[in-house]
C-alpha atoms as one frame of an Amber mdcrd trajectory, in Angstrom:
protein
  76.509  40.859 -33.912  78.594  44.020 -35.246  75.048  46.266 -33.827  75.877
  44.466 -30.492  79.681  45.016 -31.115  79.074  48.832 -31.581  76.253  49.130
 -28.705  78.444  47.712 -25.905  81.843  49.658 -27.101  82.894  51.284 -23.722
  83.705  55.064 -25.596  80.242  54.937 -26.511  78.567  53.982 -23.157  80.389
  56.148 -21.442  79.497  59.430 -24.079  76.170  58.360 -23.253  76.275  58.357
 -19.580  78.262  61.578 -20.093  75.062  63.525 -22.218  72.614  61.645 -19.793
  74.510  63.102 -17.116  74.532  66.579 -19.071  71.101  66.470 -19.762  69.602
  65.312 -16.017  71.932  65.816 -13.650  73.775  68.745 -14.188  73.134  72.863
 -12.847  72.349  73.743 -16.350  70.681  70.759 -17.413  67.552  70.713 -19.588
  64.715  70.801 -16.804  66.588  73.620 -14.653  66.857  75.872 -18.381  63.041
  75.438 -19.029  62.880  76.915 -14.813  65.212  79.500 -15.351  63.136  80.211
 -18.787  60.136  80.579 -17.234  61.548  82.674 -14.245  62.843  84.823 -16.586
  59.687  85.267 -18.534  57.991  86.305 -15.391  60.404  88.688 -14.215  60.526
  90.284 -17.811  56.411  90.770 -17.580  56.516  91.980 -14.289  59.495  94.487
 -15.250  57.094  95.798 -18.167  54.604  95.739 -15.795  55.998  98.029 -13.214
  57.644 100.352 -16.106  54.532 100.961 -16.923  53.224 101.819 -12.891  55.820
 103.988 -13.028  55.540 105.810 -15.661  51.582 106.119 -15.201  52.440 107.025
 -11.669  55.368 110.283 -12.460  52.574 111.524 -15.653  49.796 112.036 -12.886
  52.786 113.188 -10.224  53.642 115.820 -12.846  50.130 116.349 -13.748  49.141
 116.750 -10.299  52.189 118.765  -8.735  52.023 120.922 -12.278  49.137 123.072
 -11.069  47.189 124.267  -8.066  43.693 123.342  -9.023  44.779 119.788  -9.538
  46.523 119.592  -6.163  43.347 120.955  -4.852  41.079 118.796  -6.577  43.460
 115.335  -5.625  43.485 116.844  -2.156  39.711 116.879  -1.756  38.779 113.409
  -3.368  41.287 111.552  -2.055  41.606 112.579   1.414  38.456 114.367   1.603
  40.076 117.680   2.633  38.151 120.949   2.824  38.664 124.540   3.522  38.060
 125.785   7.110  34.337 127.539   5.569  33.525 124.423   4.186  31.448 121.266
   5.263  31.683 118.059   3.358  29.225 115.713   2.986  30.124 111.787   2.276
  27.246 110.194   0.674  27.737 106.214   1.000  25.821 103.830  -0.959  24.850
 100.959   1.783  25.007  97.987  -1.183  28.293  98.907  -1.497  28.884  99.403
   1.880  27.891  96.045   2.372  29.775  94.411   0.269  33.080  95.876   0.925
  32.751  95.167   5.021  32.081  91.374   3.324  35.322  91.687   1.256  36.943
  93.107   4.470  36.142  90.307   6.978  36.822  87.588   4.194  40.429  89.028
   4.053  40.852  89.272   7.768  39.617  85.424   7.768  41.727  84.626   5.297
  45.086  86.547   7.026  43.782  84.985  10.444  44.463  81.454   8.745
């Protein structure tokens, strides 16, 4: 009887509904932290992540803008430039070939959709 007595008092029902409320209902409730806790975890990996483009990106930017051979060197790889006395050869392997044009048209399927 005094259990039920205690159960039912109305300051205690209403603290209840109160930390239910709290807990459920409310912008900072329980389920919205463990979002904003994960958001937050993947926005601090992807901040690492990109510190680390960067910095990987200015080291070869100094590296490459430090000297003339490098420039030269990045210049003829990448964008297969060549000096007006020069003829460049591209050698492709066709398996490879292959397989990237089959990469290529799975993407354009897949943007298509």
């Amino acid at each position: 009887m005094r259990f039920k007595k205690i159960i039912l008092n109305k300051y205690i029902i209403a603290n209840l509904l109160l930390v239910l409320l709290l807990i459920f209902n409310d912008r900072n409730s329980i389920i919205n932290q463990y979002k904003y806790r994960e958001q937050l975890n993947k926005a601090t990996k992807e901040n690492t992540f990109l510190k680390e483009q960067i910095a990987k990106a200015s080291k070869e930017s100094n590296e490459l803008f430090s000297n003339n051979k490098n420039l030269e060197k990045f210049a003829r790889e990448k964008y297969l430039m060549k000096r007006d006395d020069e003829d460049v050869y591209v050698i492709i392997d066709e398996k490879r070939n292959k397989e990237l044009q089959a990469q290529a048209e799975a993407e354009s399927k897949s943007k298509a959709e």
